[in-house]
N, C-alpha and C positions, 0 to 999 in steps of 0.2 A: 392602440394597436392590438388588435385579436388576432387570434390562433389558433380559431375554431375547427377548421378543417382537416388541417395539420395535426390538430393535437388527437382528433376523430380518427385519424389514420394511422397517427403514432401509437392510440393504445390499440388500436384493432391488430397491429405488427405484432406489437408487446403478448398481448393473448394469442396469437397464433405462435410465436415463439414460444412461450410458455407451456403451450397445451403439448407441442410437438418437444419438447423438454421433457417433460413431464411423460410425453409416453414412449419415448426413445427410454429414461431410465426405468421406469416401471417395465416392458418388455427385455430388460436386462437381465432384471432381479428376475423374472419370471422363468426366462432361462434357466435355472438354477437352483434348485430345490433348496430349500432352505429346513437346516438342522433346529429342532428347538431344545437348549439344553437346561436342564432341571437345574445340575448343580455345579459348580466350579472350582476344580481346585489352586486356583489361581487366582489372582486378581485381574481381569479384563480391562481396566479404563487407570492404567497406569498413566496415559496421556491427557490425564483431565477432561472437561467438552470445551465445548466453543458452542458461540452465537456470533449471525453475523447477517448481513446485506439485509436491514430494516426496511419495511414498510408499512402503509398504517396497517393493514390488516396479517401481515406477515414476518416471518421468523425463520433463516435457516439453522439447523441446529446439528451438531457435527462433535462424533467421537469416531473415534479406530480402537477395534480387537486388539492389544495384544498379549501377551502371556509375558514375555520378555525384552524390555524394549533393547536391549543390545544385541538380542537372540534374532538373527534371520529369521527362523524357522516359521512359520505359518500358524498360530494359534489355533487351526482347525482345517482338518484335510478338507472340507465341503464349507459352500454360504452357513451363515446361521443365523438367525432371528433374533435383535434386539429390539425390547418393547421400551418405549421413550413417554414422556407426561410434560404437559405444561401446566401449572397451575397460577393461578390470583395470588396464593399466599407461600411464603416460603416452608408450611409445614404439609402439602398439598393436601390440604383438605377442601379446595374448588379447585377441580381441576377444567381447564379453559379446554384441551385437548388429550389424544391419548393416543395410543396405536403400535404398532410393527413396522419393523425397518428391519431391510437385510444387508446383510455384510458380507458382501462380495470378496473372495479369495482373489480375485482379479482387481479387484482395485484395495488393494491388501487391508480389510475388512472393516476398511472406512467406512462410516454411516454419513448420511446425507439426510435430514429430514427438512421440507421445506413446507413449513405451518400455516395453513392459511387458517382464516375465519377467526381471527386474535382482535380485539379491540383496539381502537387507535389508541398512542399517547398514553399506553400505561406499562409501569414494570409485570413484566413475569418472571417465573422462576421454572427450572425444566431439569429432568437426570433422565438416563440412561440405565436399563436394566439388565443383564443377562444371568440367566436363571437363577441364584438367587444371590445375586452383586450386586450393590448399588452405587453408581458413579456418583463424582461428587455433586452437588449443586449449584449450575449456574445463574447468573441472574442477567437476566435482557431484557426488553424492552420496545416498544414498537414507534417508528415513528408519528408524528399529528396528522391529522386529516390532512388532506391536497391544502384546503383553503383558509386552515387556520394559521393563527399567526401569535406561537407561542412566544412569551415573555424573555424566555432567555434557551440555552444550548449550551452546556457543559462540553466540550471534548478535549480528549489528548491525541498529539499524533506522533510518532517516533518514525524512527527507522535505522538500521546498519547494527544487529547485534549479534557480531564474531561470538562465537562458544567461547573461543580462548582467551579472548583479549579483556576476561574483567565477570564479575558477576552480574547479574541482573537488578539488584538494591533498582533500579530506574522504572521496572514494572511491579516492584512491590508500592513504589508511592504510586503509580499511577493508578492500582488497586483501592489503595488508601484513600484516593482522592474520588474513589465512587463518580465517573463522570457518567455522562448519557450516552457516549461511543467515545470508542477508539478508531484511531486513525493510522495505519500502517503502510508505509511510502516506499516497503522495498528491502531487501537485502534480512530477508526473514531466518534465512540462515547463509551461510560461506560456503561454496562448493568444497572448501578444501581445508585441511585441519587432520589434527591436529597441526605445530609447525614448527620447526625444525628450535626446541630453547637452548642447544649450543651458540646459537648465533641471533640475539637478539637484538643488535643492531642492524641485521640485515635477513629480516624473518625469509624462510624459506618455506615455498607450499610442498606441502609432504600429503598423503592421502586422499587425493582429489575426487571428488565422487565423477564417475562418468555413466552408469549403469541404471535402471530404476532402483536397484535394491541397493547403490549406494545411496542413492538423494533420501528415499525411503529412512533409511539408516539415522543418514542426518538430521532428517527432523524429529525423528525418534529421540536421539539425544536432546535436543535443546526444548522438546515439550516434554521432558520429562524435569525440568527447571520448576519448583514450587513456584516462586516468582511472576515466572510469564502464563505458568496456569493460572493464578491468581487475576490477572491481568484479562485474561479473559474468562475468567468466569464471573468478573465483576461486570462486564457491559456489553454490548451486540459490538462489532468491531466489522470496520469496512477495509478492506485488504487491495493492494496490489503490489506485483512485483517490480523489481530492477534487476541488476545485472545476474548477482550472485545466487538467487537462485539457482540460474542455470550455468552462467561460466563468466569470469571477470572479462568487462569492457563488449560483452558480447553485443551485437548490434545485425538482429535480421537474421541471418542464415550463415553469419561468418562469426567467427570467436576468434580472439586473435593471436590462436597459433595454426590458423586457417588452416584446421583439421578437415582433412574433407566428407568427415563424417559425421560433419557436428551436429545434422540435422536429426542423426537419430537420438544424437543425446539430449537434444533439448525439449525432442519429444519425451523422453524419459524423468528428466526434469519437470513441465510442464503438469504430467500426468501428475507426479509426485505433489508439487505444488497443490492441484485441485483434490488429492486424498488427506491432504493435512489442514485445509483452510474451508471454515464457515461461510464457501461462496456460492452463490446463486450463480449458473451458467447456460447459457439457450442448448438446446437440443445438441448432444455427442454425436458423430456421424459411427456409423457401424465401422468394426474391425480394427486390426490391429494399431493402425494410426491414428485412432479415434484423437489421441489429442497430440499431433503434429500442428495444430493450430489452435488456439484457445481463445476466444475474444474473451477480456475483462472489463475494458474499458464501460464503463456505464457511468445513471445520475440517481444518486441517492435524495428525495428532497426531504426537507426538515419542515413540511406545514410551507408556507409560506415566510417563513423566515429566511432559510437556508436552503440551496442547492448545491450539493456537492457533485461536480465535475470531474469523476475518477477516471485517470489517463492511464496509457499504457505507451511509453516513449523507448520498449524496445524491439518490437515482434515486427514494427512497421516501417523501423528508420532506414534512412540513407546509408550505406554503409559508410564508416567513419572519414574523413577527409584526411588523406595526407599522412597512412600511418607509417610508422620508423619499417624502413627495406626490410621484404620477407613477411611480415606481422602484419593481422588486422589489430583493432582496436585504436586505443587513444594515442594521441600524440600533445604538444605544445607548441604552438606553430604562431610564427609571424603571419601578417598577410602576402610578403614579398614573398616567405619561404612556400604559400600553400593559396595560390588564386582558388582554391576548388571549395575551399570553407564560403565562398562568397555566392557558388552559382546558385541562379533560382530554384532551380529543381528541386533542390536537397530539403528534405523534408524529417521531421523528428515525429514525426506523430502516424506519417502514411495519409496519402490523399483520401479515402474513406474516413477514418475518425475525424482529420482537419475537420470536413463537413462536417460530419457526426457535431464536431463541440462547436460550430458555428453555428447551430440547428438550435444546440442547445440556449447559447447565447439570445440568439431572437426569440426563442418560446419560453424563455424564465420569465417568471413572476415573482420571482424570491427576492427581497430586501438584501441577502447577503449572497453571493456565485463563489465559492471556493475552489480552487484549480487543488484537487487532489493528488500531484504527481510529484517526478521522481527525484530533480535533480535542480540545482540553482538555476534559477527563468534569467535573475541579475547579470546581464555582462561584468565578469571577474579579467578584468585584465590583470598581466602578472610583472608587468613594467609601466612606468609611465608612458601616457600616451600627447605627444607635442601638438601635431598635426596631425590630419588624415590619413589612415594608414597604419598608424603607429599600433602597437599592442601586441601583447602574446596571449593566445588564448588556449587553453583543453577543449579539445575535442571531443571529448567526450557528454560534455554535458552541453546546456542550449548555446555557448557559445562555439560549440563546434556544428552551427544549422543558426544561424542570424536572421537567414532571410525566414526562414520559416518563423522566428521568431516574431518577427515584424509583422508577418500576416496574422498569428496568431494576435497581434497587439491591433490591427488595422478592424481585425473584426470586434476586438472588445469597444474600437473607437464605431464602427457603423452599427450594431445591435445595440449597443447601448445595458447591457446587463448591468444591474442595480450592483455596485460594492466590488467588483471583484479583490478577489484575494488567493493570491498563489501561498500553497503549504508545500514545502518542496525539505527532501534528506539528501542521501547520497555524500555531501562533503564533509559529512563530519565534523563541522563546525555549526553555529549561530551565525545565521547572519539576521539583520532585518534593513527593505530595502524597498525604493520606488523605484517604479519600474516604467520606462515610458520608452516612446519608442526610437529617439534617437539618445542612446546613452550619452555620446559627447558633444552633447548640444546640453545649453541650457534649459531649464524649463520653460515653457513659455507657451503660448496661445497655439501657436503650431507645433506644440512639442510639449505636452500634457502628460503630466502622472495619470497612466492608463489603470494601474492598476499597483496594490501592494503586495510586499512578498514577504515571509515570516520561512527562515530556514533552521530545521532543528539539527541538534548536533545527532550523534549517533549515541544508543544504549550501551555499546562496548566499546565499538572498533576505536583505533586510533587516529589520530591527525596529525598536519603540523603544529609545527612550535605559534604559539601565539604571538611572538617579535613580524612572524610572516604573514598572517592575520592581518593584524597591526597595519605593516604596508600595503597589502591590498586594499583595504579599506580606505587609505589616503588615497591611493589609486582611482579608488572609483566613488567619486563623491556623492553616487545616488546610494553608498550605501551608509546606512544611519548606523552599526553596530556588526560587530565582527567578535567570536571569542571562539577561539578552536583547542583549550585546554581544558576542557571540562567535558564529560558526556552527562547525558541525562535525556529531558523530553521538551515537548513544548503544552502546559494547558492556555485554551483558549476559550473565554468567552464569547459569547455571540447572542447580541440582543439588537431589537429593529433601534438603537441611536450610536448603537457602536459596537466598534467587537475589540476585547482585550486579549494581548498574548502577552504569557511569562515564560520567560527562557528558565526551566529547572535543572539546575546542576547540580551535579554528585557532586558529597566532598571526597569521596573515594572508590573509584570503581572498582576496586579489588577487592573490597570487604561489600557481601550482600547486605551487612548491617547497615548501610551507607547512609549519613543521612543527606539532605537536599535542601538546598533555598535557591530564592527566586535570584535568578543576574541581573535581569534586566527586564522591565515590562512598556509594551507599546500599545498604543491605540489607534485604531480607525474611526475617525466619525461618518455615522451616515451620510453623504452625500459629498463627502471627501477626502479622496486616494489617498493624499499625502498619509504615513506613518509621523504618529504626536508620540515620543518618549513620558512616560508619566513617571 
């Protein structure tokens, strides 16, 4: 099967997005005279850099101004000029590129450099300069040519790390462990925090960002964490959000204290997201609601190896099915108690991306398809289920959208994409899991492991008790492993005869000293779904 015309039309999109990207922000900066300052009496890049959304010939590369990261105040009344380097070596003596970049008081004086003309398939190293400061050092890396097909693929992927709920010890090993990318599934920081430590059996949200210059605030704090600067200055990292960026349980245009203003905080959110992260985005439309809408969703490929599928399951969905009187967001619902979780219509993804990743599915060439998103794919029922009908399910994550689910499983059964493999956060637990498309049905000829699923716990946040873990897992027998008392990450290999995950847990979230071993590791062999426990 060829894709020749398709794919002729897909990159001719791509470079018309791109160009018109490229000069939406460049007539930005232009706007805006830009300061060049000699000396500093401050340190500028308190926030460490970042590297991130790889390609073979390219590199976004990303720091923010500031003077005092808990300080509101603006590091400089006007734009200003930072001059940034890539080089071959880490002592930049070949340097690969070089240049200016302005930092926009309007997009609170975040840099954005997007590198082209970089070699495929090889490390770099790159900093940040403002007049005479030098940011730390980070190290990236480009992806393999379209049609090669490297040997193997290091990565880590995490997701859900609360400020308060524990130290970062989980991105000092991921540091440690020097992979080729990271992989980040969501919940980059908590709208809200600090939280109420009188009453820790029943945390209360205290300080909730709703503003740009609180979300601003927030990430301020948690990139000033040695740790998770570490973490990215070790590898290019591919990014997308979930809830908590912008407000718990949110879904579309409603949050679920069905504020009727929420759209302008999500805009405000949103915006903040894009000044604090290493992401490549198509062209910003003029004015003040420039990001009332952000597409993320894209495909990273890894050579022919690997294709990553990076979703975006909350800007598009349905709004939630069935939530408690008064409230959006999630619920626990029977089927008796909530027919609406079952209609076709309801979709997790938005009819636009569904195609988008069905598109994608028919035009991969990659050995391995990794489903980059947010939340457990695995039906988690929370009772046992006798007969048809039976089950309690959350709403909030893919069992509150089934049917969407099943399409999304129908097109991995008609495209035929080589390997898939769902990476999925959000619960805060391990799980690993086949995934097919009648859960309570057995395996079988008409009812195939479509596809497998590796879920990592979270970096801080908390979960339940593992006794309830435990039950779920009995509950639902397509899943091979369950463990929601440990935080940490997930490393995974990926090579064209199999790809290996190790579930890494913290022996102590509280202490950054932490150390970590492996729980539990599984395998995929090429050319078969089923998960092999090693």
């Amino acid at each position: 099967m060829t894709f020749s015309n398709s794919d002729m039309q897909s990159d001719r999109r791509h470079f018309l997005v791109q160009s018109a990207r490229i000069a939406a922000l460049t007539a930005l900066a232009a706007a805006f005279p830009a300061a060049t300052i000699a000396r500093t009496s401050w340190y500028p890049f308190r926030l460490g850099v970042a590297s991130g959304s790889p390609q073979p010939t390219g590199i976004v590369l990303w720091t923010r101004i500031v003077s005092e990261p808990s300080n509101p105040q603006p590091p400089a009344s006007a734009a200003v000029t930072v001059r940034w380097e890539i080089a071959e070596d880490d002592g930049f003596r070949r340097l690969a590129a070089k240049g200016d970049a302005t930092a926009l008081p309007e997009l609170a004086f975040s840099v954005h450099v997007d590198v082209n003309g970089l070699q495929p398939d090889r490390w770099y190293w790159y900093r940040f300069m403002l007049g005479d400061a030098v940011s730390p050092v980070g190290r990236t890396r480009t992806a393999p040519p379209a049609d090669a097909l490297p040997s193997s693929l290091r990565f880590a992927f995490a997701s859900c790390q609360h400020w308060e709920f524990g130290q970062y010890a989980a991105h000092r090993h991921i540091a440690a462990a020097a992979p080729d990318l990271v992989v980040f599934l969501g919940d980059y920081i908590y709208e809200w925090g600090p939280y109420d430590e009188a009453h820790p059996a029943a945390v209360r949200r205290t300080g909730e960002s709703v503003t740009l210059a609180e979300y601003r605030a927030r990430y301020a704090q948690y990139k000033t964490d040695p740790h998770l600067q570490a973490a990215h200055h070790a590898a290019p990292w591919i990014v997308t959000w979930d809830d908590h960026e912008v407000a718990n349980d949110y879904g579309n245009d409603r949050d679920e204290r069905l504020d009727p203003n929420f759209l302008a905080r999500r805009t405000a959110a949103y915006q903040a997201f894009y000044e604090h992260m290493p992401v490549r985005l198509p062209a910003l439309p003029a004015g003040a609601n420039r990001f009332a809408h952000m597409r993320i969703y894209d495909r990273h490929d890894w050579g022919r190896l690997a294709r990553f599928h990076v979703l975006d399951t909350r800007q598009y969905r349905s709004h939630h099915a069935c939530p408690k009187p008064g409230r959006g967001g999630s619920n626990s619902v029977t089927d008796a108690q909530c027919a609406e979780r079952l209609a076709p219509e309801r979709t997790l993804l938005g009819t636009d991306q569904e195609a988008w990743l069905a598109n994608g599915f028919a035009s991969s060439q990659a050995k391995w398809n990794i489903l980059a998103q947010q939340t457990l794919m695995a039906q988690a029922t929370q009772i046992p289920i006798a007969k048809p009908g039976d089950g309690r399910f959350w709403t909030d994550g893919w069992d509150g959208y089934p049917v969407a689910r099943r399409r999304l499983f129908e097109d991995l059964i008609k495209y035929r994409p080589a390997n898939p493999i769902a990476i999925s956060g959000d619960v805060h637990t391990f799980y690993a899991a086949d995934l097919k498309r009648d859960f309570n049905q057995q395996v079988s000829a008409g009812n195939p492991v479509v596809a497998a699923e590796f879920c990592g716990t979270s970096i801080t946040s908390s979960s339940r008790p593992q006794s309830r873990t435990d039950q779920y897992v009995a509950q639902n027998p397509h899943m091979k492993y369950g463990c929601s008392d440990r935080r940490g990450f997930v490393m995974m290999e990926v090579t064209p005869a199999r790809t290996l995950a190790r579930f890494q847990g913290l022996d102590d979230v509280a202490r950054a000293d932490s150390g970590v071993s492996t729980l539990a590791s599984f395998m995929v062999e090429d050319g078969k779904p089923g998960i092999v426990r090693t």
